[in-house]
N, C-alpha and C positions, 0 to 999 in steps of 0.2 A: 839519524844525525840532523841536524837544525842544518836548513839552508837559508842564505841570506845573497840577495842581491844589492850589489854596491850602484847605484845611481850619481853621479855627477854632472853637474851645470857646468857649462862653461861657455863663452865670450871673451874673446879676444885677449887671454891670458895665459899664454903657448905656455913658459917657460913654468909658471908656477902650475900649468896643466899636471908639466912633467912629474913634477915632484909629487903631485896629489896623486896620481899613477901610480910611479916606483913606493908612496908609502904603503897601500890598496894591495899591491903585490906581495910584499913584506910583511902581513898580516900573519899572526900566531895563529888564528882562526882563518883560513881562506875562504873567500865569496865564490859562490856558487857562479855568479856572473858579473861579468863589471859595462853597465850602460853607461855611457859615455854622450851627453846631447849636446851639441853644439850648435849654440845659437846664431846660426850662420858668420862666424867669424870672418874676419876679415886678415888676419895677422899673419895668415898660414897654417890655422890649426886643423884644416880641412886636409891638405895633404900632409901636415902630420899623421893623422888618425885613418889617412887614407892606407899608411903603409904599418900602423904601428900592430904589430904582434906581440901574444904575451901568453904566458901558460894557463891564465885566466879565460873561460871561457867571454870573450867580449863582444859587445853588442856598439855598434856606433851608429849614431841617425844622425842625420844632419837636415837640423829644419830649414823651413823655404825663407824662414825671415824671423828675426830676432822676437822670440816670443814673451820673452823676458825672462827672469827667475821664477816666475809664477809658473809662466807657461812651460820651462823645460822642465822643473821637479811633477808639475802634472803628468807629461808626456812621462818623465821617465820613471815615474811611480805605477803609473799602467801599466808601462812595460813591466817593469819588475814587475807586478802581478801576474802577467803573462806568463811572464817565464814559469810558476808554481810555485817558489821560492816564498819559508816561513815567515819571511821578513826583508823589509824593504829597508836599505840603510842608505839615507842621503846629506848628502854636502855639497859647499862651494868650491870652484876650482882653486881656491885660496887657500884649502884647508886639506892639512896633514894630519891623519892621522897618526899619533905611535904604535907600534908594531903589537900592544895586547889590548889596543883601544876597543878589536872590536869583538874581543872575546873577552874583555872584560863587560863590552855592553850586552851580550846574550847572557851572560853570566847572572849581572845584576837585574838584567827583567826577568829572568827564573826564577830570582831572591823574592822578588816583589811579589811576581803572580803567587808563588809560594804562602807569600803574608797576606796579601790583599786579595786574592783573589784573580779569576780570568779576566775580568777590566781593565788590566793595566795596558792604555794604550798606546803607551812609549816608551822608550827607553832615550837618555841624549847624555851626550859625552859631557866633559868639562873643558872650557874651552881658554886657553891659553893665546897670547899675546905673542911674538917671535922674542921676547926679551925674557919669558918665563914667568911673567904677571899676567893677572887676569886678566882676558879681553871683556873691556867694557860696554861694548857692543852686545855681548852676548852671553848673559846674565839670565836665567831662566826667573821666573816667577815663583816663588816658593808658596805650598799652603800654610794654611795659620796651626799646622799640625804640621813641619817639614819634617821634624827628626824621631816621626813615627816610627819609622821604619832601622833608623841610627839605633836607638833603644833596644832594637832588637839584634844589634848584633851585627847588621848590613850596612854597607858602606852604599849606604841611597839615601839621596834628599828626596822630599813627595814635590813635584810640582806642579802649576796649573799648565804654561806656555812656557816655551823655548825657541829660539831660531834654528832656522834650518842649517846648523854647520853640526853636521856628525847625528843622526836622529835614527834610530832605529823604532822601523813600526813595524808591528805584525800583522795579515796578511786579513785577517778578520776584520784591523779596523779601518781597513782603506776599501774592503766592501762592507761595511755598515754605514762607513761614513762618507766615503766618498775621495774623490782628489780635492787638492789644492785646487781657489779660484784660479782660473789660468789667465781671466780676465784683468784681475790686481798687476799684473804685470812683475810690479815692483813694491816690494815694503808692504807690511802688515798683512802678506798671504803668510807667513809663516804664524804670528802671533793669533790670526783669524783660526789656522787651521789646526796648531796645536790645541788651542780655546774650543773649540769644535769636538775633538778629542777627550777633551779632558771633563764631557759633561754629568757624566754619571760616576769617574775613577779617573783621579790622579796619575799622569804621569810620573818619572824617578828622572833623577840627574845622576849616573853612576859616578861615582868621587873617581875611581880608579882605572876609569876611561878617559884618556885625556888627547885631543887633539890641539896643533895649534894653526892660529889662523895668521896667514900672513898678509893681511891689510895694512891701509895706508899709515893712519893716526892711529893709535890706539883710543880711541874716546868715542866715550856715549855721542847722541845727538838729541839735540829739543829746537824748536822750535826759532829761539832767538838765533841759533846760531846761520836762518837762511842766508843766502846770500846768491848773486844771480847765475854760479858756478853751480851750485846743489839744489839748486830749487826744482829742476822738473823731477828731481827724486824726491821731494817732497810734497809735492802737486799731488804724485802718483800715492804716498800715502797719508794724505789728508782726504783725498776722495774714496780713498779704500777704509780707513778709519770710521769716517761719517758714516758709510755705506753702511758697515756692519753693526755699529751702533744704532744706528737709527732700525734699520731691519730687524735686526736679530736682540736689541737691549730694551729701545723705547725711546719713545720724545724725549725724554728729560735725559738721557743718557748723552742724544746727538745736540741737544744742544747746550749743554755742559762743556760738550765737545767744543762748540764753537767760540765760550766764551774764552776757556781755558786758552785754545789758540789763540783767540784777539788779544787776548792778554801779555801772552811771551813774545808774540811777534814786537806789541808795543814795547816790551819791556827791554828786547832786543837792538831793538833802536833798525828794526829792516825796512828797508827803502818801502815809500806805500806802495809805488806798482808792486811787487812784488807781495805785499800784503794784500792787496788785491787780487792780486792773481790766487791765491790759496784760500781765501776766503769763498771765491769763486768756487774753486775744487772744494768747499767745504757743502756749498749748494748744491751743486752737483751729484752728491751724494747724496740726495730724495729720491732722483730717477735712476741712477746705476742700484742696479741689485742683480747679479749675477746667482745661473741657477745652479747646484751640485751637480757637477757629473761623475758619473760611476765607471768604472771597471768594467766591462762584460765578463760573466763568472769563468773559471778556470778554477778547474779542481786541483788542490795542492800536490796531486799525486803526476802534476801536468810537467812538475820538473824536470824529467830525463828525455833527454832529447827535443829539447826546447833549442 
C-alpha cells in the first residue's frame, strides 16, 4: 500500500491550523504521518500542538525561530523522507483539504506515471477560494501540451509549476532533487522548486482533487500592486526571482527581469523608496545563490516504526 506523509507549515494561524488538521484526519486515503512545523508561533500554537492528540501517527517540531515557508516545507519534507514514506504531501496552514483530495491525488499520479512514464514528479491538487471560485493565487502553469493526458481519458492537466498548497511528491524526487531553498524564505521557493522538478517530465494538476484555501483577498498579485504594508514580501521575492534567473536561466533572463519590474512598479504608480528598495533586492540577486541541500538516504522500506 502507498504511504504518504502529510507536512504542514504553519505561523501564527491557531484557528485555521485546526481545521487543516481535522480536514488531514478525515481523509478517504489516511497519511501514514502527519508533520506538523511550526514556525515558532507566537499565538499559542506551541501549547496547542504541545497537547494535541490524534489517531494519526504525528510528528510536531517546533523550530528555534521563524524560518519562513521556505524553510519549514524544507524541514518538513526531510522529515517526511525520513520517515520512508512513498510520498511527501505538503500545504499551508490555510488550506483544507476535502476528504478524497488526497486519494484522488495518488490516484491521478498513478494515471500519469501509467502514461508518461516514471518522471512524473508531482502530483497538486485544484485549488479553490472559501466562496467556491478558483484561488487566483494558485493557478499552476500549464504545458503547451496540457490536455495530453485529458485525451486519454484522465482527469489530469500536464504542468510545469505550482504552489505549495496541497502538492504531493514522490520520494525519488526529493532525493534526485533535493529540498526547497530554505534560504528564499518567502515566495518563489515553490515556483523555483516545482520549475526544478519539472526539468525532464511534467508535472499533473489532478481536476478531482480539490482543496480550499482560506486566504485573505482572493487575488493574484504583480508588482504595481506594492505598497509599504506587503513590500517586505515582495523584497523577499524579487531577490529570490532575480537569484534564479540569473543562476539558473541567463543574463538576459535577469535582466528582463529587472526591466519588467521597473516597468509595473512605474506603471503602478509605487511610492520611489519603495521602488527602490526592490530594485535594490533586484541587485542583490548577483550574489545570493543558495546551494541544494539533500535528504540523507533512508530506504523506503525505513517506514515501520519510524
Amino acid at each position: 500500500m502507498v504511504t504518504v506523509a502529510a507536512v504542514v507549515v504553519t505561523f501564527n494561524r491557531l484557528e485555521k491550523l485546526k481545521n487543516v488538521i481535522a480536514s488531514i484526519e478525515r481523509q478517504e486515503l489516511p497519511v501514514a504521518r502527519l508533520i506538523i512545523i511550526d514556525n515558532a508561533s507566537t499565538d499559542g500554537t506551541d501549547a496547542y500542538l504541545a497537547s494535541l492528540t490524534s489517531e494519526l501517527a504525528l510528528e510536531v517540531v517546533t523550530m528555534p525561530r521563524n524560518m519562513g515557508g521556505a524553510g519549514g516545507f524544507a524541514e518538513g519534507m526531510r522529515r517526511g523522507y525520513a520517515s520512508g514514506a512513498d510520498h511527501v504531501w505538503i500545504m499551508d496552514d490555510d488550506c483544507y483539504p476535502q476528504p478524497g483530495a488526497l486519494a484522488a491525488l495518488v490516484r491521478g499520479f498513478d494515471d500519469a506515471v501509467g502514461e508518461l512514464g516514471a518522471d512524473v514528479p508531482f502530483a497538486c491538487s485544484v485549488v479553490e477560494f472559501t466562496d467556491g471560485n478558483i484561488c487566483e493565487m494558485n493557478n499552476p502553469v500549464p504545458t503547451w501540451d496540457w490536455a495530453r493526458l485529458l485525451v486519454k481519458g484522465q482527469r489530469n492537466v500536464m504542468v510545469t509549476t505550482c504552489s505549495f498548497v496541497s502538492v504531493l511528491i514522490p520520494r525519488w524526487a526529493i532525493a534526485e532533487y533535493g529540498l526547497p531553498y530554505s534560504e528564499y524564505f518567502i515566495w518563489f521557493d515553490d515556483r523555483e522548486y516545482t520549475l526544478r522538478l519539472t526539468r525532464r517530465c511534467p508535472g499533473v494538476q489532478v481536476l478531482d482533487s480539490v482543496v480550499i484555501h482560506d486566504m485573505g483577498d482572493n487575488r493574484g498579485v504583480n508588482f504595481a500592486m506594492v505598497d509599504a504594508k506587503s513590500v517586505w514580501k515582495f523584497a523577499y521575492g524579487v531577490r529570490n526571482e532575480a537569484s534564479y534567473l540569473l543562476h539558473h536561466r541567463g543574463l538576459l533572463y535577469f535582466l528582463e527581469f529587472g526591466l519588467r519590474l521597473f516597468v509595473s512598479l512605474h506603471r503602478g504608480r509605487v511610492p520611489l523608496r519603495l521602488r527602490a528598495k526592490l530594485l535594490r533586492k533586484w541587485i542583490q540577486g548577483v550574489r545570493f545563490n543558495p546551494a541544494i541541500s539533500y535528504p540523507d538516504h533512508v530506504p523506503a522500506s525505513a517506514t515501520s516504526g519510524v
